[in-house]
VEXDO-857682 format. One record per residue: residue in one letter; residue number from 0; x, y, z of N, C-alpha, C in turn. Coordinates in nm, 2 decimals, m for minus. Each point is the difference from the previous one (the first is absolute). Layout:
VEXDO-857682
base, fiba, n.east, n.north, n.up, ca.east, ca.north, ca.up, c.east, c.north, c.up
A, NUM, X, Y, Z, X, Y, Z, X, Y, Z
...
***
This chain:
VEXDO-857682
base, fiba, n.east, n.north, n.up, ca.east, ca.north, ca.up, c.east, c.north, c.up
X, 0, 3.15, m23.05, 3.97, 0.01, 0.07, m0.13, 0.09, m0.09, m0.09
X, 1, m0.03, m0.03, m0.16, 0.09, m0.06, m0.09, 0.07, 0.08, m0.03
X, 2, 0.14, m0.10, m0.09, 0.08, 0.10, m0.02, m0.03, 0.11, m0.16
X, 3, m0.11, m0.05, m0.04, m0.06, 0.06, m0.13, m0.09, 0.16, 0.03
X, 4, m0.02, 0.01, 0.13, m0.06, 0.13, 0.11, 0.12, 0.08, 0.04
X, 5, 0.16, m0.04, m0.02, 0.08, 0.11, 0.07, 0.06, 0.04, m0.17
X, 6, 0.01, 0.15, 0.01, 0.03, 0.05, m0.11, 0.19, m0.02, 0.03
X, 7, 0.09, 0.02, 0.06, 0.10, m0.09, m0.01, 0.03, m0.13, m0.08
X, 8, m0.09, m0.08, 0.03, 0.06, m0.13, m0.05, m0.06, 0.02, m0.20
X, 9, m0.05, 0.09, m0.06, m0.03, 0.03, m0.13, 0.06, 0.09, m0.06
X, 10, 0.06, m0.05, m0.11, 0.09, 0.10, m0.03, 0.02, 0.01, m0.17
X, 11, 0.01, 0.11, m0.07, m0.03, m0.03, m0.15, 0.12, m0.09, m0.04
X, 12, m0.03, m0.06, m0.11, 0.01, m0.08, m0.07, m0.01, m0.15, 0.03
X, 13, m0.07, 0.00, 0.12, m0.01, m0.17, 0.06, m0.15, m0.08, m0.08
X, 14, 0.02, m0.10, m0.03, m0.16, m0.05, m0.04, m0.04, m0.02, 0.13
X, 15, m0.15, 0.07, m0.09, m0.11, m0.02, 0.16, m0.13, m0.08, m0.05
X, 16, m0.10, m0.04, 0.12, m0.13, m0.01, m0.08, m0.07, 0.07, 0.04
X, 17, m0.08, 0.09, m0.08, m0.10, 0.11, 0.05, m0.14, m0.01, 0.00
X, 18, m0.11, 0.05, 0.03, m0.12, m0.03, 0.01, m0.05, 0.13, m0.03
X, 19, m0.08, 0.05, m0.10, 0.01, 0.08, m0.09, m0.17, 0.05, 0.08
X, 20, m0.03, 0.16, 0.00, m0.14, 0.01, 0.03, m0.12, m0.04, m0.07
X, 21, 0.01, m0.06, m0.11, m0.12, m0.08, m0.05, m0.01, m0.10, 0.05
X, 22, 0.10, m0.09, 0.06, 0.04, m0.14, 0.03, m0.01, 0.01, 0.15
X, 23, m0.02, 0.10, 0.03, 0.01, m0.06, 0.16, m0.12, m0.07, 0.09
X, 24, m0.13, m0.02, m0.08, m0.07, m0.09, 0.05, 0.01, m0.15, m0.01
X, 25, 0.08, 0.02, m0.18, 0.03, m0.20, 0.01, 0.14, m0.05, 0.05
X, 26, 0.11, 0.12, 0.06, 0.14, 0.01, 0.02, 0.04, m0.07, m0.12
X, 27, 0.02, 0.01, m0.13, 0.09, 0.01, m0.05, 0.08, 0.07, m0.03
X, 28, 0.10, m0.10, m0.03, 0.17, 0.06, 0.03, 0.03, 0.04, m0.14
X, 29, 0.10, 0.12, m0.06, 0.03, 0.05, m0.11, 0.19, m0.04, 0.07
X, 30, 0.04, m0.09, m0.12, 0.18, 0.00, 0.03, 0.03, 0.11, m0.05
X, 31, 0.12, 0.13, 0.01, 0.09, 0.08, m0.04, 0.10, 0.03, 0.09
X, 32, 0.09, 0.11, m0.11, 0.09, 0.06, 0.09, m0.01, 0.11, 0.09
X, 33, 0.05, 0.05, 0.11, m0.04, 0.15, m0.01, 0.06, 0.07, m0.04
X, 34, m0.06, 0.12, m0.01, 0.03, 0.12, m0.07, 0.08, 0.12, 0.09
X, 35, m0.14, 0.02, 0.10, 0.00, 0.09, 0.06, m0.10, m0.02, 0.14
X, 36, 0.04, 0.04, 0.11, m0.05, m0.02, 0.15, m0.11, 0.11, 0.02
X, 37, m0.13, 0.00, 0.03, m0.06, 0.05, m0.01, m0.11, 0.05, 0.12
X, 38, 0.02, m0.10, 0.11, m0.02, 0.02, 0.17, 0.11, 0.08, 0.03
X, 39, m0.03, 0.12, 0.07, 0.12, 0.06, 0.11, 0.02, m0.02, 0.10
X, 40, m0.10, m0.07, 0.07, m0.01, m0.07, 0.12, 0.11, m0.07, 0.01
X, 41, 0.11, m0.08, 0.14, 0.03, m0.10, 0.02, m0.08, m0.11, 0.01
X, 42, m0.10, m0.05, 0.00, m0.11, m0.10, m0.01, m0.14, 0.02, m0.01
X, 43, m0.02, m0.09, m0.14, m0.17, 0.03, 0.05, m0.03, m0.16, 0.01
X, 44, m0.16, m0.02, 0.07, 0.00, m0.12, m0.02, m0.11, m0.08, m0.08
X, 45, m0.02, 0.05, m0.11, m0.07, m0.07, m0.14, 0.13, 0.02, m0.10
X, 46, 0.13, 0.01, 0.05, 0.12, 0.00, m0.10, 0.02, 0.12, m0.04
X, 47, 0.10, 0.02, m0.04, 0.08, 0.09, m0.06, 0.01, 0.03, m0.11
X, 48, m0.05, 0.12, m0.06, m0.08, 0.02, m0.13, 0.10, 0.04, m0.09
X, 49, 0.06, m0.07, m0.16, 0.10, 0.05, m0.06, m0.07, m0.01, m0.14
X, 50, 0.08, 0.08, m0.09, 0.02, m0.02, m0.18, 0.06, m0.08, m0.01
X, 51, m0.03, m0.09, m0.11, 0.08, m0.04, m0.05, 0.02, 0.01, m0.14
X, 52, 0.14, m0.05, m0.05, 0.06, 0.03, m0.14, m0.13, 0.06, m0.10
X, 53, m0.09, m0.13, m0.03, m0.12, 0.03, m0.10, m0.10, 0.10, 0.00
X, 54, 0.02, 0.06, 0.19, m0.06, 0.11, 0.03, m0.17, 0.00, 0.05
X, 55, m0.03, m0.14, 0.00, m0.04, m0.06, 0.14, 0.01, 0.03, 0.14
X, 56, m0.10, 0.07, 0.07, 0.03, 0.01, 0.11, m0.14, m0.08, 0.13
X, 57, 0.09, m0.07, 0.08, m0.08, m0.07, 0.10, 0.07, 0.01, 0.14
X, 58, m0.01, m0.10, 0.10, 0.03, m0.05, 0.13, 0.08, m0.14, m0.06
X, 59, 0.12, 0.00, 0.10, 0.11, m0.11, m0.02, m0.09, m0.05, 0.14
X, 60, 0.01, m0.13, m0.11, m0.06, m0.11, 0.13, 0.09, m0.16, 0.01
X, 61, 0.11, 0.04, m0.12, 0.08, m0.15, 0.03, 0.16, 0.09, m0.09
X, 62, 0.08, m0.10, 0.06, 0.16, 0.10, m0.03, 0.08, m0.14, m0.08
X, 63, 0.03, 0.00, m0.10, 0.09, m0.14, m0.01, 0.14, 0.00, 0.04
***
């Protein structure tokens, strides 16, 4: 499991890169902040689903 799958290691206001559900066939990545944590789970493993600032919401699939 990466660490972009444990809801721990994601935390608002960290830049993330997300992969948005229109995008998840070509995995493009959307850069923001987050907002808000949006899995209740301690892990899922297609990532960990957040808002971000612009209100964008996807799967964090990379953490800077």
């Amino acid at each position: 499991m990466n660490r972009c799958s444990i809801r721990s290691n994601v935390k608002e206001g960290l830049k993330v890169g997300i992969v948005l559900k229109q995008d998840q066939r070509t995995g493009k990545i959307t850069q923001g902040i987050v907002k808000r944590i949006l899995t209740n789970s301690s892990t899922h493993p297609h990532g960990i689903k957040v808002q971000l600032t612009d209100g964008q919401v996807g799967r964090v699939k990379e953490i800077y």
